[in-house]
C-alpha positions as CSV (number, residue, x, y, z in Angstrom):
1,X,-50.0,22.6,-49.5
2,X,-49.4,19.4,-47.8
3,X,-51.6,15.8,-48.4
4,X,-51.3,12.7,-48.7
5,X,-52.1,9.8,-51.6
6,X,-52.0,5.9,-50.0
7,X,-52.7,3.3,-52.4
8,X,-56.6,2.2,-52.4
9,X,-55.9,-1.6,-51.8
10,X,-53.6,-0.7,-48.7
11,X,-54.8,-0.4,-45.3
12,X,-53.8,1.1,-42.1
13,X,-53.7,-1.2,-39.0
14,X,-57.3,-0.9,-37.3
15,X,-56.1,-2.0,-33.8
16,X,-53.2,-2.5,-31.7
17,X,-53.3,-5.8,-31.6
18,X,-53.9,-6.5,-35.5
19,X,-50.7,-4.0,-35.3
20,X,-48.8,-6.7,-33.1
21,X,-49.8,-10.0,-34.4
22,X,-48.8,-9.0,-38.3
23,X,-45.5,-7.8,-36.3
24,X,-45.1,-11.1,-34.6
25,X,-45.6,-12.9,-38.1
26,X,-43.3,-11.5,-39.6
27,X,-39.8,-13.0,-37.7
28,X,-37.9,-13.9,-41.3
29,X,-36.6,-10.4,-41.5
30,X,-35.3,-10.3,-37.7
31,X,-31.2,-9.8,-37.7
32,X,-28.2,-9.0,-35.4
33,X,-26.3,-5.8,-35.9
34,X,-24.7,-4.3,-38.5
35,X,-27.7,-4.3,-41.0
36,X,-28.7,-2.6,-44.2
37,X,-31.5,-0.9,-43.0
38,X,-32.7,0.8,-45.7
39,X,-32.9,-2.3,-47.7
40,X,-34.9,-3.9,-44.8
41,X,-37.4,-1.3,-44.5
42,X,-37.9,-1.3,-47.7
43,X,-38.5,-5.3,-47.8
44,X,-40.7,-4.7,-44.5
45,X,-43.1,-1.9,-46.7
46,X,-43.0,-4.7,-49.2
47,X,-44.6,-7.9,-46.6
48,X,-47.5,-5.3,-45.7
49,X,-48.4,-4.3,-48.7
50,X,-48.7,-8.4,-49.6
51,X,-50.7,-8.6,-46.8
52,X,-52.7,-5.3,-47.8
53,X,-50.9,-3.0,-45.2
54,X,-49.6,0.5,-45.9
55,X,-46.3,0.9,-43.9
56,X,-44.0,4.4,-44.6
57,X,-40.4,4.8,-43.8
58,X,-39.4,6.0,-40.4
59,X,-36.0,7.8,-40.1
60,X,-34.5,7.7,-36.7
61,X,-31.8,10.2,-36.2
62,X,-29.5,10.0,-33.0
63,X,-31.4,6.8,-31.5
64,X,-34.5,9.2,-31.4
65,X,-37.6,9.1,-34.3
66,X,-40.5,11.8,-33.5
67,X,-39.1,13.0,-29.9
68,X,-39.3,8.9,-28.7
69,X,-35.9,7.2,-28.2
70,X,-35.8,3.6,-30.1
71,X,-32.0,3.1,-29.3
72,X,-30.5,3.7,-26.0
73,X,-26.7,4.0,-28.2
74,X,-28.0,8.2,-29.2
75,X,-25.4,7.9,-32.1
76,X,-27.4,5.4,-33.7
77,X,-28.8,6.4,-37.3
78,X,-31.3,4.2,-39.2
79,X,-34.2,3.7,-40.7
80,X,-37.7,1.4,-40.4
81,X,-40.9,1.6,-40.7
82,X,-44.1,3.6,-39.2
83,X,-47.9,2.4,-39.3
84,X,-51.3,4.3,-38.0
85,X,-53.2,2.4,-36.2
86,X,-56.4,3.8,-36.5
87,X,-58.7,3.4,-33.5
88,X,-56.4,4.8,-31.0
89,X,-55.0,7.1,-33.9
90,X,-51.5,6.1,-32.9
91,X,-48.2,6.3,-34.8
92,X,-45.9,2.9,-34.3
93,X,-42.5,2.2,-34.5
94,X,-42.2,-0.8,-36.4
95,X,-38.2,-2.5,-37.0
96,X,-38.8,-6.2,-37.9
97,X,-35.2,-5.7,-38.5
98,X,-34.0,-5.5,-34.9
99,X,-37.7,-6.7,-33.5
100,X,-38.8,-3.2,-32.2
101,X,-42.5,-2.2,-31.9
102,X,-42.2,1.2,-30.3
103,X,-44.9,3.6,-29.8
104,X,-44.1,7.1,-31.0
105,X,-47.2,9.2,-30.6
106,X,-50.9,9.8,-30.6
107,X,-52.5,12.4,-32.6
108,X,-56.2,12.3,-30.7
109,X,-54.6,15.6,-29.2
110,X,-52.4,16.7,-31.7
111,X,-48.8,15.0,-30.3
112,X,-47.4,12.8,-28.1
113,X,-48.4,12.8,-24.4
């Protein structure tokens, strides 16, 4: 059995563009390369849920997360965030850490197309 608990107070993203401007807030945690990633995601999960977002953790695993490539270097593992946005009902990339907003999928037909 699978499901899924989210924190009452904590919100999903209701449009793209709410998506995009609490991404474009957010510029403290941009950074060059090498990073701790994990410690970035984890402080990115941490700015939405002050701001009353629900963000999980996005592992990307040869420069690819869910079948999307978010580095063009495929040896490239790391790990950032994902949000729903929930009028499209899509799945975004978010990496304030290296300032990527990347679409992944769209589950109103059950994948990515």
């Amino acid at each position: 059995m699978c499901f899924f608990i989210k924190t009452k107070h904590l919100k999903d993203f209701q449009t793209f563009s709410e998506l995009e401007a609490w991404f474009d807030l957010h510029k403290e945690l941009r950074m060059e390369t090498p990073n701790l990633c994990d410690d970035y995601s984890r402080e990115s999960r941490v700015l939405a849920e002050l701001d009353g977002y629900f963000l999980s953790l996005c592992l990307v695993a040869k420069g690819i997360a869910y079948t999307t490539v978010v580095f063009d270097d495929l040896t490239v593992y790391h790990i950032a965030n994902m949000a729903i946005v929930t009028d499209t009902e899509e799945i975004w990339y978010i990496d304030l850490a290296w300032n990527k907003l990347i679409k992944l999928c769209n589950f109103i037909k059950g994948g990515k197309y």
